[in-house]
C-alpha positions in Angstrom: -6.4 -4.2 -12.9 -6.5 -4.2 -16.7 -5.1 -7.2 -18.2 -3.8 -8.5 -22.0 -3.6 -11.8 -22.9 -1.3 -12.5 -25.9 -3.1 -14.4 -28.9 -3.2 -17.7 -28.5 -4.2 -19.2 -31.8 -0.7 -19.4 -32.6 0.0 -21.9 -30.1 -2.2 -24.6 -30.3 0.0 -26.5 -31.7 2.1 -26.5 -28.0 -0.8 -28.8 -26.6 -4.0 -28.8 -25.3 -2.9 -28.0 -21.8 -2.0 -24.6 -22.5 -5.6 -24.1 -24.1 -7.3 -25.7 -21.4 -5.7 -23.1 -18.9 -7.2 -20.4 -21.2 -10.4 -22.1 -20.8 -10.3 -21.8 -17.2 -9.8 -18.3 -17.1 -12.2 -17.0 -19.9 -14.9 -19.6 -17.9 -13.7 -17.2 -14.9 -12.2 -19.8 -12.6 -8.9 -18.2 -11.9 -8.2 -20.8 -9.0 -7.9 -24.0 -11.2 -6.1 -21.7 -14.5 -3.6 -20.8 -12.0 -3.2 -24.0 -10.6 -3.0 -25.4 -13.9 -0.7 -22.5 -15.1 1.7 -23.6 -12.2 2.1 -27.1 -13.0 2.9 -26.0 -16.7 5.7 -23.9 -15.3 6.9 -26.7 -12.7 6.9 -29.0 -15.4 9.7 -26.5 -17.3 7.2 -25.5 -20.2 9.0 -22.5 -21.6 6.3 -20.5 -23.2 5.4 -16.7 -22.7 1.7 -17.2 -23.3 1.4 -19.4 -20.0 3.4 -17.3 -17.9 1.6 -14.3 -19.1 -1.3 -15.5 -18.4 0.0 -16.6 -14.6 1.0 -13.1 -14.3 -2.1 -11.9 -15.4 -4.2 -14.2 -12.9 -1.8 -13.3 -10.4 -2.3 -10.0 -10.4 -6.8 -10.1 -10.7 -5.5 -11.6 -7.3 -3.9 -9.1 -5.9 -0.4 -11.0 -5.9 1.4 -8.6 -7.5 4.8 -9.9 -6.1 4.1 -13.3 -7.7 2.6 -11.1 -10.7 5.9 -9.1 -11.0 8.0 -12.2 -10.9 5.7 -13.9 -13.9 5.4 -11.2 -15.9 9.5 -10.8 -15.9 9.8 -14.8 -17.0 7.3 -13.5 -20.0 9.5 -11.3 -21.4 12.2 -12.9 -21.3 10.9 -15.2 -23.3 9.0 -13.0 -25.8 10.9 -9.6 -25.4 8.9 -8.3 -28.7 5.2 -8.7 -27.3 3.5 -6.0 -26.5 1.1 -7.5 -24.2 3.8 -8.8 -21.9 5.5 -5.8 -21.7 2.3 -3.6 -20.8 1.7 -6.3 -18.4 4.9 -6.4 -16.8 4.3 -2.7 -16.5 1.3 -2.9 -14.7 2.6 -5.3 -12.1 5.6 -2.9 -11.3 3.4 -0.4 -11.1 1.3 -2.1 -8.8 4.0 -3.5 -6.7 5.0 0.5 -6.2 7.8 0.4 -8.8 6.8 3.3 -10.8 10.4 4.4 -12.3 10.5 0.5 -13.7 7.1 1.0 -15.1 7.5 3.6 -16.7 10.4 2.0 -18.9 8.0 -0.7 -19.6 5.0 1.2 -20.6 7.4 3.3 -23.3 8.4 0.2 -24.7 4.7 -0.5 -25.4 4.2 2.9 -26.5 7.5 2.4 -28.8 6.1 -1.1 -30.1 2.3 -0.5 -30.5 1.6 3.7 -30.3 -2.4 2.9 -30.7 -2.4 0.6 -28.0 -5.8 1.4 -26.3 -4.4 2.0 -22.0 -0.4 2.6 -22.5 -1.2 6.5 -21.8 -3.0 6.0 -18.9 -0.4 4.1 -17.8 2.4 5.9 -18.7 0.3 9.0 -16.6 0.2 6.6 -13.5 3.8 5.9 -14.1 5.1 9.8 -14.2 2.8 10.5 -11.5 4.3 7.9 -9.7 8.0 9.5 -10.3 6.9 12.8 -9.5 6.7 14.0 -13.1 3.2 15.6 -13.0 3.2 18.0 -16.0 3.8 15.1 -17.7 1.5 12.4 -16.2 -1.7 15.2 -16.6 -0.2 15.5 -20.4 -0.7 11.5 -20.6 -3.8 11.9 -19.1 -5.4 14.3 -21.7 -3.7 12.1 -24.9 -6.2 9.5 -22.8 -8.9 11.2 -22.8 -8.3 12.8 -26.1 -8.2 9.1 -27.8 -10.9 8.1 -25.8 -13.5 10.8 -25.0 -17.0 8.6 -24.5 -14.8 6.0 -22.6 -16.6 5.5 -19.5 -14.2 3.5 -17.8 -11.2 5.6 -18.7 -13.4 8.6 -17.6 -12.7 7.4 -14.9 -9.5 6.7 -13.5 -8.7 9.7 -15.0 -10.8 11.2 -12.7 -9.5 9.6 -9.6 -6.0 10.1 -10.6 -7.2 13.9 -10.8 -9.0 13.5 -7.4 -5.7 12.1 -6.1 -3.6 15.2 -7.6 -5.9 17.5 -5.7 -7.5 18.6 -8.8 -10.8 19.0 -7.9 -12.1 20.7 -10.5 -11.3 18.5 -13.3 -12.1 15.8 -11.2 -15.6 17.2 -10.9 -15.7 17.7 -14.6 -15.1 14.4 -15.4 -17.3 12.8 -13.0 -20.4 14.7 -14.2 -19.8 13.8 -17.7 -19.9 10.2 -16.8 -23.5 10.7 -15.0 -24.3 12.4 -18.2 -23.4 9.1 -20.1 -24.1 6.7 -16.9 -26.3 8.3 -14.0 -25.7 5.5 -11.9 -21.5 5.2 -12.0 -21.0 4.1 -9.1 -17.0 5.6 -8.6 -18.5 8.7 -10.0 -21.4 9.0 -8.0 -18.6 8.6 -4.9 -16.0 10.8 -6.1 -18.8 13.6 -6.7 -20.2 13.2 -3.0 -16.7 12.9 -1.7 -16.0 16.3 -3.4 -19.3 17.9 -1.8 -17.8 16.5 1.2 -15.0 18.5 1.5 -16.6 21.4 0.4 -19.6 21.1 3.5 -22.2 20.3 0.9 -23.6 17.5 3.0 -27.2 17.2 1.9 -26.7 16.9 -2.0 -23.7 14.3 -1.0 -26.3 11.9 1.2 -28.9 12.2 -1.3 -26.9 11.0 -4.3 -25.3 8.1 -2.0 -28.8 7.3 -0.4 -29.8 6.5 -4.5 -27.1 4.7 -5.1 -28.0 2.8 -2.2 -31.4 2.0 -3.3 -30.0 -0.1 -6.3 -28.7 -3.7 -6.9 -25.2 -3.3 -5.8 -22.9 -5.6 -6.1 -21.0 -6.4 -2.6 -17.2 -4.2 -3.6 -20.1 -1.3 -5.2 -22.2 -1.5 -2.0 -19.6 -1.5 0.3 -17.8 2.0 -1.3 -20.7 3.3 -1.1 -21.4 2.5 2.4 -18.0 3.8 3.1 -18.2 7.5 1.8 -21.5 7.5 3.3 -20.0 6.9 6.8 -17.5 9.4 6.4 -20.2 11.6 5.8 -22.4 10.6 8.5 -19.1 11.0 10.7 -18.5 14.5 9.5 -22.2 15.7 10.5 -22.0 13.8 14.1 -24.9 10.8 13.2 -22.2 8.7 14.9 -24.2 5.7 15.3 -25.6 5.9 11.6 -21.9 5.9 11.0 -20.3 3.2 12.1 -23.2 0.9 10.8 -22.3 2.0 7.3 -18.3 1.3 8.6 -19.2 -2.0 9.6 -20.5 -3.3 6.4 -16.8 -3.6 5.4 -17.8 -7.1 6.9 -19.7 -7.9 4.2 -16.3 -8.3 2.0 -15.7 -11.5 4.0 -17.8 -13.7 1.9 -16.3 -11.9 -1.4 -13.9 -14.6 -3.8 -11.5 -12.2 -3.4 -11.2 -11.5 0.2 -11.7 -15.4 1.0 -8.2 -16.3 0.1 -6.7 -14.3 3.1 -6.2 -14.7 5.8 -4.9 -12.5 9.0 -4.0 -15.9 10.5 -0.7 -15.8 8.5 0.5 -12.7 10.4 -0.6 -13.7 13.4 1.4 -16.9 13.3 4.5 -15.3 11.8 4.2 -12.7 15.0 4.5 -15.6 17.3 7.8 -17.0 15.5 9.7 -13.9 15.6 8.7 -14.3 19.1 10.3 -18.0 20.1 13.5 -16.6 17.4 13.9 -13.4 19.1 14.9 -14.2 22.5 17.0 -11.8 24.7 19.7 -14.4 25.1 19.8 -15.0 20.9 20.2 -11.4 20.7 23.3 -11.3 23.2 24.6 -14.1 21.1 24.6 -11.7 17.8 27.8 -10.2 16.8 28.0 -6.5 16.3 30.1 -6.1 13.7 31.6 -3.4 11.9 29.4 -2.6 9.1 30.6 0.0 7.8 30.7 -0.9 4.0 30.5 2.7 2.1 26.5 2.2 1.9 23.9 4.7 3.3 21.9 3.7 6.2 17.9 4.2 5.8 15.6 5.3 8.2 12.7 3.1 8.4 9.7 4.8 9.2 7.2 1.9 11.4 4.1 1.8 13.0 0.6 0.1 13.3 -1.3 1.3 10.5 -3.6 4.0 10.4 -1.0 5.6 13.1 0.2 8.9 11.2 2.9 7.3 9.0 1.5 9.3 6.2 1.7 12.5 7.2 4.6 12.5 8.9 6.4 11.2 5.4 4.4 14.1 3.7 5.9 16.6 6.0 9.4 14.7 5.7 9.3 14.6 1.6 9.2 19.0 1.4 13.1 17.5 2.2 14.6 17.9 -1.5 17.5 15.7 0.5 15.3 12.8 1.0 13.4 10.1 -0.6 10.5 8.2 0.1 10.2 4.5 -0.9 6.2 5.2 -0.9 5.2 2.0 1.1 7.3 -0.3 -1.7 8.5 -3.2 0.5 11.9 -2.9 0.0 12.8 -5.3 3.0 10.5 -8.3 1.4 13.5 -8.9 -0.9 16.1 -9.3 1.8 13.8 -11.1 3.7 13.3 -13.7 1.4 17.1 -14.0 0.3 18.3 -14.8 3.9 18.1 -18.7 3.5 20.4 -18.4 0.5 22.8 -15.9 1.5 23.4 -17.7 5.1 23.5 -21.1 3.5 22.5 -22.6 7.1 19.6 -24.0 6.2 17.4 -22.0 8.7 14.3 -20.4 7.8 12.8 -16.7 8.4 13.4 -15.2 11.5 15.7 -18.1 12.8 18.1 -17.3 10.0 18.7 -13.9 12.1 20.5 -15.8 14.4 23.1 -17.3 12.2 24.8 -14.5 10.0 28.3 -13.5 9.9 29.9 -10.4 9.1 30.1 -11.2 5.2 26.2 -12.6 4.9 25.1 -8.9 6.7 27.1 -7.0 4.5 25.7 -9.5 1.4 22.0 -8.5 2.4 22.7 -5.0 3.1 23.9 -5.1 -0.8 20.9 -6.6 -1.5 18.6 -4.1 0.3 20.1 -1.1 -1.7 20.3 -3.3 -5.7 16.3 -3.6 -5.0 16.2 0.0 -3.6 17.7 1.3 -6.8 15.7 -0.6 -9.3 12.7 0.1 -7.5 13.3 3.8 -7.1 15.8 4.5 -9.9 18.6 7.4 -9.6 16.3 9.3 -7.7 18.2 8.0 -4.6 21.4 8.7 -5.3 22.8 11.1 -2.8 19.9 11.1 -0.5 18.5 9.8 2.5 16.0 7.1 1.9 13.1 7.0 4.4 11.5 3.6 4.1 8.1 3.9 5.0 6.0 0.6 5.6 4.0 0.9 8.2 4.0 -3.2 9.1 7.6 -3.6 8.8 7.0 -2.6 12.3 6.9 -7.1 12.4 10.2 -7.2 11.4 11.7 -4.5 13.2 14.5 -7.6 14.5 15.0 -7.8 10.4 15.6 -4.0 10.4 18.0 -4.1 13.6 20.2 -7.3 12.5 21.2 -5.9 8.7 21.2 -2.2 9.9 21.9 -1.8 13.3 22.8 1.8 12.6 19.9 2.7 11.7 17.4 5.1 12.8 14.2 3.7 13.5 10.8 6.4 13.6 8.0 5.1 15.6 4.2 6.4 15.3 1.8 5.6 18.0 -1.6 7.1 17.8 -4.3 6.0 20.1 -5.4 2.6 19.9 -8.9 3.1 20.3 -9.0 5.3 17.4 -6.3 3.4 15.1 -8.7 -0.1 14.9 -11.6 2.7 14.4 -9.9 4.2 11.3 -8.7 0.8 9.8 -12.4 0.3 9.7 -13.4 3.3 8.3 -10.6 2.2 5.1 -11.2 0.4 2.1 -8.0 -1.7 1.5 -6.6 -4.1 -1.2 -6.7 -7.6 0.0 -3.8 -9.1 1.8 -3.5 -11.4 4.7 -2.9 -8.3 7.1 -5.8 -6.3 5.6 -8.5 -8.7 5.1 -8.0 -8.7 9.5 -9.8 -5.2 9.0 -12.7 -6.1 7.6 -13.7 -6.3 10.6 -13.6 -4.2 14.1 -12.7 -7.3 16.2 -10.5 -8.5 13.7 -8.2 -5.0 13.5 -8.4 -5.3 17.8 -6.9 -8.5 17.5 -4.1 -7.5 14.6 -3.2 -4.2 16.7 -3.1 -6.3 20.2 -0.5 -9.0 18.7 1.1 -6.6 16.4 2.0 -4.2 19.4 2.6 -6.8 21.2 5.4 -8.1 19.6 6.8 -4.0 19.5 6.5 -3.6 23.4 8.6 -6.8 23.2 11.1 -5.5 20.7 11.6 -2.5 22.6 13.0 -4.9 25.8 14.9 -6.7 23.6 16.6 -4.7 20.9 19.0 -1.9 21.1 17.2 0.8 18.5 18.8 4.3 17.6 14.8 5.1 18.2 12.8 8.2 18.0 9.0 8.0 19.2 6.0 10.1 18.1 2.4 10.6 18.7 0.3 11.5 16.2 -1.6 13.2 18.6 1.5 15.7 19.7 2.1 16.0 15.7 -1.1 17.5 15.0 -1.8 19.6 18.1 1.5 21.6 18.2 3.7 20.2 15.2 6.1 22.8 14.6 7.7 21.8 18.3 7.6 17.9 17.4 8.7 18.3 13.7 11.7 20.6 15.2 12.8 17.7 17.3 12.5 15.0 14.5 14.4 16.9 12.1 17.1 17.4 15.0 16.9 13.9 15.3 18.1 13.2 11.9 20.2 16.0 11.7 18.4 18.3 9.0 18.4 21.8 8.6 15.0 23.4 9.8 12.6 24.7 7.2 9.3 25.9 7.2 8.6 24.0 4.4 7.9 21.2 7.1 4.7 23.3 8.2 3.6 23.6 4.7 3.8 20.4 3.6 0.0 20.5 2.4 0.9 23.3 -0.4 0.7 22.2 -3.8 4.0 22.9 -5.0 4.3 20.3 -2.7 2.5 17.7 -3.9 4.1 14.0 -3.8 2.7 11.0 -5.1 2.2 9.2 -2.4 0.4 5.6 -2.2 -1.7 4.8 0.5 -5.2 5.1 1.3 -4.6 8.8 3.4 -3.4 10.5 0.4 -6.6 12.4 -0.2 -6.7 14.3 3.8 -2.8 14.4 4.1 -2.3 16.5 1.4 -4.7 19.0 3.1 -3.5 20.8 5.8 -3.2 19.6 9.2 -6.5 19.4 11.1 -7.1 17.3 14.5 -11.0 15.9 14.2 -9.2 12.7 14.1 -7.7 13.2 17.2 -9.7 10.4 20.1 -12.9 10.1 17.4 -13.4 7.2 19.2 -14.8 8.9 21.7 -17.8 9.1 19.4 -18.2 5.5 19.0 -17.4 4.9 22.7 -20.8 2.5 23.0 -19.6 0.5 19.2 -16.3 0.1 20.7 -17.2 -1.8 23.5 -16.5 -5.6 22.4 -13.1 -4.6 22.0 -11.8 -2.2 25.0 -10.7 -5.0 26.6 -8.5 -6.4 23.8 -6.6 -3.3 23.5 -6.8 -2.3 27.3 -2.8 -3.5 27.3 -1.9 -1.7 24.2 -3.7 1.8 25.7 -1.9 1.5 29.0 1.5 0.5 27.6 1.5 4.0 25.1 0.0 6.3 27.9 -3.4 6.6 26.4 -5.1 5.3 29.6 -6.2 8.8 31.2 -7.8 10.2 27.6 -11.3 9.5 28.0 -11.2 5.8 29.8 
C-alpha cells in the first residue's frame, strides 16, 4: 500500500510526542507509533500530521476501515495537503469505494499534477468505476512518466493481468526481467500467463528458480501458490497441495499475527444465544415500506461461487454490484446509537421499533450512495459479501423484504480452494492459512446458516455451484425468474470482454473466463490430504446433500 507522510519539520514546535511517533514508524515499529498515535488523538490533539500518520499505519495494517475514518479527520483538518488527500484516496480505494476515490485522487492531481503515483491511482480508481478507456489511459501517463520504474512496472502489469490484457501484461512483465531477472510478481504473473496458455514446463522452471532463492516468507509463499496451481493443473496432486499448504507459513508473519479467526468464531456463538426462535416471534413486522429499494444480498461461505454468479448477474445494465464493499458494517455498527437501548451487536436486533428500522434502513442506502455514487440510482443493488452470510439475522431484521441468494458448493472442495488463495489479512482470513483452520471457520460458519434457516423467515433462493456450472442456462433461467428479470443471453456470455466488470476478489482472474467445471469435487484429488478434516465437515456435507458425491 503506498503511503505519504506530510513534512513534519514544520511541526516541531507542537511537541516532542508527535516526533517521537514519527520515530516509531521510520524505526519500523508500527505497533507502539500507532499506539502512541492513539493516545495523541484521545488526548484531543488536533493536528493532521498525527492523524495522517494513524491512517497511514492503519492501512500498512490492513485496517483500512480504521484507515478510511483517519484519513477523513486529516483532511478536515488540512483540506489543502496533498498527501492527506492521496491518502484518503487510497484508503477508499482500498475499503472498495472507488467512485469516492476517484474524487480524491483528482484533487491531488488538481493540487500537485507531478505527484509521482496520483495516475496509477486515478487508473485503479476508473477501473474501479467501470471507466476502462480511461483507467488504461491513466495507466500509460504512468508508465509514460515513469518508464524504468520497476515497481510501477508493475502494478501496471497486474492491473493489465486483471483487465484480461494479457498481452501487455506479458510485455510488461518481461521488461521488468530485463531490468530485474528475479521479480518476483513478474516472475509469477509470467508463469501464471504460461499457465493459461498450457505452457507448463517453461512455467515450473521459472517458479522452481525462483524457488531456489532467499525468499522472504509473503515472496516464497506466492510463489509456492502459483506453483500449486500448476502442479494441480498437470495432476501432481500430492506435489500440489504441499506447495498449498505452505500458506501456513504466513502464521508466524508480523502481519498475519495480529488476527485472529477466534473473533468470528466467538461473534458466531453470540448471534447464536441473541437469535433465539422465541426472540424472533417477539419481533414486530412492521410495515416498511418507506419509498426505498430493497437489495438483494448475495451470501455464502467463501470460495462457494459468489463470484461468478455476480459476474453473470452484472451483464444486467439494470443492476449494480456493491463489489464485496461491506455496506452492512455501517448499519451494524450504528445500531447501539439509533436504538438508544443500550444493547450491543446482535442483542440490539431484538429491541428496534418501527422508526429505529426505518432510521437504519436510511442509513444502509446514505453509505450505499457514497460508496457507489449515482451509479445506483434506478437500479437494483446486489450486495455481494460472501460472509454477511454471519449476519444474515442483520439482513432479515432491517429488510425483511428482501431477497436473500444462497451459494453452496461442496464443502470438501470450498476449505480446499480457500487454501489454494492468497488473502489479505483479516480475522476471518488469517482462519485459511491453514486447512484445519478453514474446516473449522466453514463448520461454525454453516453452522450458524443451517440454524438461520429454522429460525428466520427468508424470501430465499438456493444454488449450487455445481448445478451453475454443469447446465447453467436452466439454473440462471430460474434465478432471473426469481428476481423477476427479463432473460438474456447475455447471462451465458458473461465471460466476453465487452463485458468485463471490475470486480474485487481473489476469483477475478478464472471468472472472467468462460465457465469451465475442473473445479467441480477437486477434492477428490486430495481425498488422502483431506483426511484430518472429513470429520469436521461430515455435518456440513450431509446437511447440503453432498454426502453421496464421492464419500
Amino acid at each position: 500500500m503506498h503511503t505519504r507522510l506530510p513534512d513534519t519539520a514544520a511541526g516541531r514546535d507542537a511537541g516532542g510526542t508527535l516526533e517521537e511517533a514519527f520515530g516509531l514508524f521510520n524505526a519500523g515499529d508500527l505497533t507502539a507509533s500507532l499506539e502512541l498515535c492513539r493516545r495523541l488523538c484521545e488526548a484531543g490533539r488536533a493536528d493532521a500530521r498525527l492523524w495522517c500518520l494513524r491512517a497511514v499505519i492503519e492501512g500498512r495494517r490492513k485496517d483500512v476501515w480504521s484507515a478510511l475514518q483517519s484519513a477523513k479527520k486529516a483532511v478536515e483538518l488540512a483540506p489543502d495537503n496533498v498527501d492527506c488527500w492521496f491518502n484518503l484516496g487510497l484508503a477508499q480505494l482500498y475499503c472498495n469505494f472507488p467512485v469516492a476515490a476517484l474524487a480524491s485522487f483528482r484533487r491531488v492531481r488538481e493540487k500537485n499534477p507531478g505527484h509521482r503515483f496520483v495516475w496509477q491511482f486515478l487508473g485503479q480508481s476508473y477501473e474501479g468505476c467501470g471507466d476502462y478507456e480511461k483507467a488504461v489511459d491513466c495507466y500509460q501517463r504512468t508508465l509514460d512518466s515513469f518508464p524504468g520504474d520497476v515497481a510501477i512496472l508493475s502494478f501496471v502489469a497486474r492491473r493489465f493481468e486483471m483487465m484480461q490484457m494479457a498481452d501487455r501484461c506479458r510485455e510488461l512483465a518481461r521488461k521488468i526481467i530485463t531490468l530485474e531477472p528475479d521479480h518476483v510478481d513478474a516472475n509469477i504473473m509470467l508463469a501464471r500467463l504460461d499457465r493459461y496458455d498450457g505452457n507448463h514446463e517453461p512455467a515450473r522452471e521459472r517458479l522452481d528458480r525462483l524457488l531456489q532463492a532467499d525468499l522472504a516468507v509473503v515472496d516464497r509463499v506466492n510463489v509456492c501458490n502459483e506453483k500449486g496451481h500448476l502442479l494441480d493443473r498437470m495432476g501432481e496432486y500430492g506435489n500440489a497441495f504441499e506447495c498449498f499448504a505452505a500458506k501456513r507459513m504466513l502464521e508466524n508473519t508480523d502481519n498475519a499475527r495480529q488476527f485472529d479467526a477466534g473473533v468470528i468464531h466467538q461473534q458466531v456463538r453470540r448471534l447464536k444465544r441473541a437469535i433465539t426462535p422465541e426472540a424472533v416471534q417477539s419481533w414486530e413486522r412492521y410495515d416498511c415500506r418507506d419509498g426505498l429499494p430493497s437489495p438483494v444480498f448475495l451470501v455464502a461461505f467463501p470460495r462457494s461461487g459468489t463470484t461468478l454468479l455476480e459476474k453473470i448477474l452484472a451483464t444486467n445494465e439494470s443492476l449494480v454490484t456493491s463489489n464485496e464493499s461491506n455496506l452492512l458494517q455501517y448499519v451494524r455498527g450504528s445500531l447501539k446509537r439509533i436504538a438508544r437501548s443500550g444493547h450491543d451487536y446482535p442483542d440490539v436486533l431484538n429491541h428496534l421499533d418501527r422508526r429505529q428500522i426505518l432510521s437504519a434502513r436510511r442509513l444502509y442506502w446514505e453509505y450505499a450512495r457514497a460508496v457507489l455514487g449515482a451509479e445506483i440510482e434506478g437500479k437494483v443493488l446486489l450486495d455481494k459479501l460472501p460472509l454477511n452470510i454471519i449476519d444474515v439475522a442483520l439482513i432479515n431484521r432491517i429488510f425483511p423484504e428482501s431477497r436473500i441468494l444462497f451459494v453452496s458448493r461442496d464443502p470438501r472442495d470450498v476449505c480446499l480452494s480457500n487454501l489454494m488463495q492468497i488473502y489479505l489479512q483479516n480475522n476471518a482470513m488469517s482462519a485459511f492459512n491453514t486447512l484445519e483452520g478453514s474446516a473449522r471457520l466453514y463448520a461454525d460458519v454453516m453452522g450458524l446458516w443451517f440454524y438461520y434457516r429454522k429460525t428466520l423467515e427468508m424470501n430465499l433462493f438456493e444454488i449450487r455451484y455445481e448445478d451453475l456450472v454443469s447446465d447453467p442456462e436452466r439454473h440462471v433461467r430460474e434465478l432471473i425468474g426469481f428476481l423477476g428479470f427479463e432473460w438474456s443471453d447475455a447471462y451465458l456470455n458473461h465471460s466476453d470482454r465487452s463485458n468485463y466488470k471490475y470486480l474485487s476478489t481473489p476469483s477475478v482472474l478464472d471468472v472472467n473466463r468462460p465457465i469451465y467445471r475442473r473445479a467441480r469435487f477437486r477434492w477428490k484429488n486430495y481425498r488422502r490430504q483431506l483426511e484430518p478434516v472429513m470429520e469436521v465437515l461430515r455435518a456440513p456435507v450431509g446437511k447440503l446433500g453432498y454426502m453421496g458425491d464421492g464419500d
